[in-house]
N, C-alpha and C positions, 0 to 999 in steps of 0.2 A: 540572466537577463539584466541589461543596465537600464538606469532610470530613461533615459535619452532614446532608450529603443520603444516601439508604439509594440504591444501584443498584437498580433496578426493570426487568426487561425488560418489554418490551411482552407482552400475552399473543400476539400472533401469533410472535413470537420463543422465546415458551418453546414454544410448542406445535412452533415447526420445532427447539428445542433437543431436546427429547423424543423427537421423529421420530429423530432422530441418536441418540442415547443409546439407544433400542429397538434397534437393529441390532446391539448387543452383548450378549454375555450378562449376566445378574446379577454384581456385581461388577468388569466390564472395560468400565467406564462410560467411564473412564479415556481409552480408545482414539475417544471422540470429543471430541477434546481440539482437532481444529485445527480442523472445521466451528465447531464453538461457541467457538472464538477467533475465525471469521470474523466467525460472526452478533453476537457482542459488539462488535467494532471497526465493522461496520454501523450496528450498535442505537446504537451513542456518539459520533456526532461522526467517525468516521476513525480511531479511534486507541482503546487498553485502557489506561487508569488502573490502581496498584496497587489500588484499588477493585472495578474491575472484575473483574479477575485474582482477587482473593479471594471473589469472587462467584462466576466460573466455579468457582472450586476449591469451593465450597459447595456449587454443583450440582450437579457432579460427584462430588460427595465422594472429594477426593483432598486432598494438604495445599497450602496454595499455592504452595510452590517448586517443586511441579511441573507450572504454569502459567506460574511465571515462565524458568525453564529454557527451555521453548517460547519462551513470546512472545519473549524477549531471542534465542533462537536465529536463527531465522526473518526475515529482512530484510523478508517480507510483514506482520509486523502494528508500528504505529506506537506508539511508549511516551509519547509528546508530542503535542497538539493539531497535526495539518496542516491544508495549504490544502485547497481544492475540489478541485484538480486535483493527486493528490503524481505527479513526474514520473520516474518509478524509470529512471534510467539505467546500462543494462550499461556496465562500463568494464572488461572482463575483455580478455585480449589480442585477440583478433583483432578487437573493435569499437574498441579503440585502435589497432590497425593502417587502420582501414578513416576514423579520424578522431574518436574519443568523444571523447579528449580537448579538442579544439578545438571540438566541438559543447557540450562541459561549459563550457567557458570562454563562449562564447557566450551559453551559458543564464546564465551567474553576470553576467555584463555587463549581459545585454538586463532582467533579474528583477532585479539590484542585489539578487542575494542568495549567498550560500557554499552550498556543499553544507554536506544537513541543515536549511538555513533556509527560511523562509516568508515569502510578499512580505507586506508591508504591508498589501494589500488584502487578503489571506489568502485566493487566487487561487491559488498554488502555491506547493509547498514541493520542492524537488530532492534527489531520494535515489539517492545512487548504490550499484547491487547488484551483484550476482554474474552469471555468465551468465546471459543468457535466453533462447537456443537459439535467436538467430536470426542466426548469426553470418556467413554468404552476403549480409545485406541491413543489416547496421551501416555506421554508425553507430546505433543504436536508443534508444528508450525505451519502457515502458509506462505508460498512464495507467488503473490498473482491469486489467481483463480485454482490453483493445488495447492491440495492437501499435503504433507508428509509425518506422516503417524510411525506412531513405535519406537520412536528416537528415544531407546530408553536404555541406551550404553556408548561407550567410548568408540567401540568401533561401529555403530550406526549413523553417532553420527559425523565420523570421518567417513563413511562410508558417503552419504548426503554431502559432503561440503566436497568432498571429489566431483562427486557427480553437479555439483553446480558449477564448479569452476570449468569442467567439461563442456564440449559445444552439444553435446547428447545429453537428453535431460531425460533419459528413461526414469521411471519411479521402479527402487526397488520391491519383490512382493512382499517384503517384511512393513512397509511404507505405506502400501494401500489399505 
């Protein structure tokens, strides 16, 4: 997005921003501040520009640092252009104990990229988070709204980065 361009949601965007926004009363618009940070990071690419963020905060009529507070909070919304695929890897202790860290290394090897960075083909970008409560079945990551659990060898998760670069995104049963 260049400076010179206006953010524009799509009208099927503002009408699910609106949907959200009605469920509060006049004035505590406010309080739908993370849905319509979803549907903005949807509507753009993956990721909320300070643009964007000044937009939400227009919509909602609130001032913008209180969009930015959130988005910066929240490991779920992207402040940089990511890949197709961003790979949120837990690295909290017991998916370190269970192997993140050598599954992290692995992805920074096999992707020729750091945590935070984005491949080349801009395919994937690896973001490592906070828990994700799926600590029984780490090493993990999510891609979107799935899970990929058990990524806990060389050939698993070749096995996973096949399967994303593919147009079929089945989840293997070692995965679920």
């Amino acid at each position: 997005m260049t400076e010179t361009q206006e953010v524009k949601f799509s009208d099927a965007a503002m009408a699910e921003i609106q949907r959200y926004i009605s469920h509060y009363p006049e004035g505590r618009q406010k309080s739908a501040l993370l849905p319509v940070l979803h549907i903005a990071q949807a509507e753009f690419g993956g990721w909320v520009s300070p643009e964007v963020m000044d937009k939400v905060a227009e919509i909602l009529q609130i001032q913008p640092i209180e969009v930015y507070e959130v988005a910066t909070f929240y490991t779920m919304f992207n402040l940089k252009p990511v890949g197709k695929h961003v790979l949120e890897v837990c690295r909290t202790g017991p998916c370190c104990l269970r192997g993140a860290d050598e599954m992290i290394e692995m992805l920074k090897q096999k992707l020729n990229i750091e945590e935070g960075e984005t491949t080349a083909d801009g395919m994937f970008t690896l973001k490592p988070v906070e828990c994700l409560a799926s600590c029984g079945t780490g090493p993990m990551l999510q891609v979107r709204e799935v899970y990929y659990e058990n990524l806990d060898s060389e050939q698993r998760v070749d096995e996973f980065l096949q399967m994303m670069r593919s147009k079929e995104h089945e989840i293997p049963t070692w995965a679920k």
